[in-house]
C-alpha positions as CSV (number, residue, x, y, z in Angstrom):
1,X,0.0,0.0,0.0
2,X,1.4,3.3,-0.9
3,X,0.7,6.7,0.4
4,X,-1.1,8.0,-2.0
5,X,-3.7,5.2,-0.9
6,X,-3.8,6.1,2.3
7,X,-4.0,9.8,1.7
8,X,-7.2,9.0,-0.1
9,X,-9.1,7.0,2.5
10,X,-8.2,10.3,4.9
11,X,-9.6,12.5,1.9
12,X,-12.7,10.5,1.3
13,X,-13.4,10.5,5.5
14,X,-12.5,13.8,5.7
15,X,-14.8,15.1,2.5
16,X,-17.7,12.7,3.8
17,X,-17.9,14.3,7.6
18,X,-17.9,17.8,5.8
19,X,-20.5,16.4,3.6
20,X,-22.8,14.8,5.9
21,X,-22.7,17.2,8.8
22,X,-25.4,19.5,7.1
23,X,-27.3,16.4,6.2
24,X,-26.8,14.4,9.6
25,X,-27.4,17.4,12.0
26,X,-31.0,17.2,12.7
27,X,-31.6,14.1,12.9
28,X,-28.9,13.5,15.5
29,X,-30.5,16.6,17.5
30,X,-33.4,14.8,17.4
31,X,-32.0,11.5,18.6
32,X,-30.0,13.6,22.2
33,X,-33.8,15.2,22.4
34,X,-35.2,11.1,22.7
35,X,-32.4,10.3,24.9
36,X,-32.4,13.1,27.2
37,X,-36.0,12.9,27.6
38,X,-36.2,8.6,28.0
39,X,-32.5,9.4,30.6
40,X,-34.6,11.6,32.2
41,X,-37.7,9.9,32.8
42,X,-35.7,6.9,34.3
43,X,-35.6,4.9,31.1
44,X,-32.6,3.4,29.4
45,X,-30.7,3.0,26.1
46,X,-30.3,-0.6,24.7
47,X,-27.8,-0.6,21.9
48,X,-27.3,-3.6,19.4
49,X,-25.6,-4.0,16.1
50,X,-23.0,-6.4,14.4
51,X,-19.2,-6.9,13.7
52,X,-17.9,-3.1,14.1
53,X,-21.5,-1.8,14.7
54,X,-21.1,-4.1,17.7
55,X,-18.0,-2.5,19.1
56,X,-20.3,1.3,18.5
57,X,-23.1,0.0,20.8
58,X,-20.2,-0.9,23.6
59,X,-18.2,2.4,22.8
60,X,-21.6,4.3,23.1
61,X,-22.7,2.2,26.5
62,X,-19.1,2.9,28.1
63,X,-19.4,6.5,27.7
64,X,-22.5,6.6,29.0
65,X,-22.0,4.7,32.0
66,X,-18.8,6.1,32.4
67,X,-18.2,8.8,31.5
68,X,-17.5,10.3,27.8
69,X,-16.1,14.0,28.9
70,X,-17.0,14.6,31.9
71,X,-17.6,14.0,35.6
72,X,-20.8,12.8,36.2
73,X,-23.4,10.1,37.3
74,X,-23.6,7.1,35.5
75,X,-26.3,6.8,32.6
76,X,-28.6,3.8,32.1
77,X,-26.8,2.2,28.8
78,X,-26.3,-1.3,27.8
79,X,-24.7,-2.9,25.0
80,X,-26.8,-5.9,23.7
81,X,-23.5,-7.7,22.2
82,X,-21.7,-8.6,24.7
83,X,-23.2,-11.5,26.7
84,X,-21.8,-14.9,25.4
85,X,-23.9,-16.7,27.1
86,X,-27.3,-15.5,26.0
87,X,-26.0,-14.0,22.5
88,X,-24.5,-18.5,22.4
89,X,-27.8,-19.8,23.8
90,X,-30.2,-17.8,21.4
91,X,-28.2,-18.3,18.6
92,X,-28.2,-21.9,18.9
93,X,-31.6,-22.7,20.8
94,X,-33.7,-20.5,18.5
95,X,-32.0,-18.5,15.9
96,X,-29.0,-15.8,15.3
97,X,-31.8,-13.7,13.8
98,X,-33.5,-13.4,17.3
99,X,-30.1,-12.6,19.8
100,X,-31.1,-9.2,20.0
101,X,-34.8,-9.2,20.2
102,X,-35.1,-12.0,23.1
103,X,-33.0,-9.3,25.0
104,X,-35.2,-6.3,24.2
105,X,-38.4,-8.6,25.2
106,X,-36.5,-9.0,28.5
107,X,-34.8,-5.9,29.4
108,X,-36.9,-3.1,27.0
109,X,-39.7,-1.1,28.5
110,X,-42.0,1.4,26.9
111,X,-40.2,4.9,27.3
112,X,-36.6,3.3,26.8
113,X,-34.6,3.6,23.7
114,X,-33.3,1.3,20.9
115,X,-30.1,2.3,19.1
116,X,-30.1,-0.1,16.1
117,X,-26.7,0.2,14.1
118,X,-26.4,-1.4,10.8
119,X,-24.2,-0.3,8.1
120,X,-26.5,-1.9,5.3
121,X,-30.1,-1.3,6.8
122,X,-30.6,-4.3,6.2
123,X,-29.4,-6.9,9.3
124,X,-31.5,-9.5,10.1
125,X,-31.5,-9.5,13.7
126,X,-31.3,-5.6,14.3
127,X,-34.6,-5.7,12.1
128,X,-36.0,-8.4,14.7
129,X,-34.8,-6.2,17.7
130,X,-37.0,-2.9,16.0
131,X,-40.3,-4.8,15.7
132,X,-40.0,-6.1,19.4
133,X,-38.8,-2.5,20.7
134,X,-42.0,-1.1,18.4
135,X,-44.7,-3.6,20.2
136,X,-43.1,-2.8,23.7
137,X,-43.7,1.2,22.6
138,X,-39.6,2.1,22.5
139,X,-38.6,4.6,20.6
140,X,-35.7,3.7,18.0
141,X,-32.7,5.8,17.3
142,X,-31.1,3.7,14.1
143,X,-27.7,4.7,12.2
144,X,-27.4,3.4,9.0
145,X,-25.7,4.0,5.7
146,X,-26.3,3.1,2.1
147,X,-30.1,4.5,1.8
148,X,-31.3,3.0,5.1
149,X,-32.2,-0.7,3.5
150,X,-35.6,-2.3,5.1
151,X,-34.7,-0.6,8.2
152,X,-34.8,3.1,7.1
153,X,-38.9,1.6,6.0
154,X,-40.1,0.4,9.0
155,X,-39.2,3.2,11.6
156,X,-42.3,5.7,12.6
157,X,-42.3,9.4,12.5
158,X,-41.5,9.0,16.3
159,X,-38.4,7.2,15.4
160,X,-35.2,8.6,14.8
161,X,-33.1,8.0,11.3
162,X,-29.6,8.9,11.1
163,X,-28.4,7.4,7.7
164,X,-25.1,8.5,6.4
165,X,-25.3,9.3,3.1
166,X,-22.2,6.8,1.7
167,X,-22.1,3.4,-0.1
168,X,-18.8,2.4,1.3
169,X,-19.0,0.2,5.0
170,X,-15.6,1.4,6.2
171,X,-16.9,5.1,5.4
172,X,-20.4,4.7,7.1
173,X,-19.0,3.2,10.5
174,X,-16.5,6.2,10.7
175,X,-19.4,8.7,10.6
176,X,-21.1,6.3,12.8
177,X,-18.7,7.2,15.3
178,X,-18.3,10.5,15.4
179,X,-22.4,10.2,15.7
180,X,-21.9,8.4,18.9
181,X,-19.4,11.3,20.1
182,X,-22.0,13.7,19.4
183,X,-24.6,12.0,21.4
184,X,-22.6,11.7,24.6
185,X,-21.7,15.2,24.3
186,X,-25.1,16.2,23.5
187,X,-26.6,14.2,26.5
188,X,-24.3,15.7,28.9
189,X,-25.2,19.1,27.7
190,X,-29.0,18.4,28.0
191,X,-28.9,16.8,31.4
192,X,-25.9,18.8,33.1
193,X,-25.2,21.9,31.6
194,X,-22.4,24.0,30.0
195,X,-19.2,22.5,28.1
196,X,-17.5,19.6,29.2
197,X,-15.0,21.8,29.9
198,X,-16.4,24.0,32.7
């Protein structure tokens, strides 16, 4: 690989972000107004995705019970990906398509959120994990990419779409990122006040 290769994956990144930010910043206004107002009537986030949309939903739940910039209490988030025991079980018992909505049946509770990653718009069991957040009268934040696939469809005017406006997986999940950076920040605002910084 030569440099000029790798100069161009930092151009195309770099021109996307610039791109999409006009694009991307209501809809990820709207999604810190869902949270704040779910994190502050006691409800939680549940987070699910696959592959690298996986590691998003546990970057995002760190931060939030963590912290992402700031000293503060911990906030209700939980990363649907990480349990190898029930993600295992699921998968083998009943079927890979159903490891995230068996947990959203059990832990999900009208007024909580769903943050549904999926690069395509199209995954199987992030699909699944919607309908069941849907009947249990969630609200959905979902970040896709490539048009929003099947998911981008089913999602109410309630619901919250952030869909990158890129073909390109590697591309999409980067943006994805930076979303997640600007939800924590934008949380913390809402609920606490002032810059990070103060």
């Amino acid at each position: 690989m030569n440099t000029q290769r790798i100069l161009a994956h930092f151009e195309e990144s770099a021109e996307l972000k610039i791109q999409a930010a006009s694009v991307l910043a209501a809809p990820i206004e709207a999604a810190i107004e869902l949270m704040f107002t779910a994190l502050s009537n006691g409800n939680k986030i549940l987070a699910c995705g696959n592959g690298g949309s996986a590691a998003d939903c546990q970057h995002f739940a760190a931060e939030l019970v963590g912290r992402f910039e700031r000293e503060r209490f911990p906030l209700p988030a939980m990363a649907l990906t990480t349990d190898t025991s029930i993600l295992t079980a699921v998968g083998n018992d009943y079927s890979y398509k159903e490891i995230f909505s068996k947990q959203v049946q059990a832990f999900g509770q009208a007024g909580d959120i769903l943050l549904a990653f999926s690069t395509s718009g199209n995954s199987g069991n992030v699909i699944a994990a919607i309908d069941v957040a849907l009947e249990r009268d969630m609200r959905v934040v979902a970040l896709t990419g490539k048009g929003g696939g099947e998911i981008g469809a089913m999602l109410t005017d309630a619901d919250v779409h952030i869909c990158v406006p890129h073909d390109r997986t590697a591309r999409i999940q980067e943006v994805h990122l930076l979303t997640i950076h600007c939800l924590c920040d934008g949380i913390d605002v809402a609920l606490f006040g002032g810059d990070a910084s103060d």
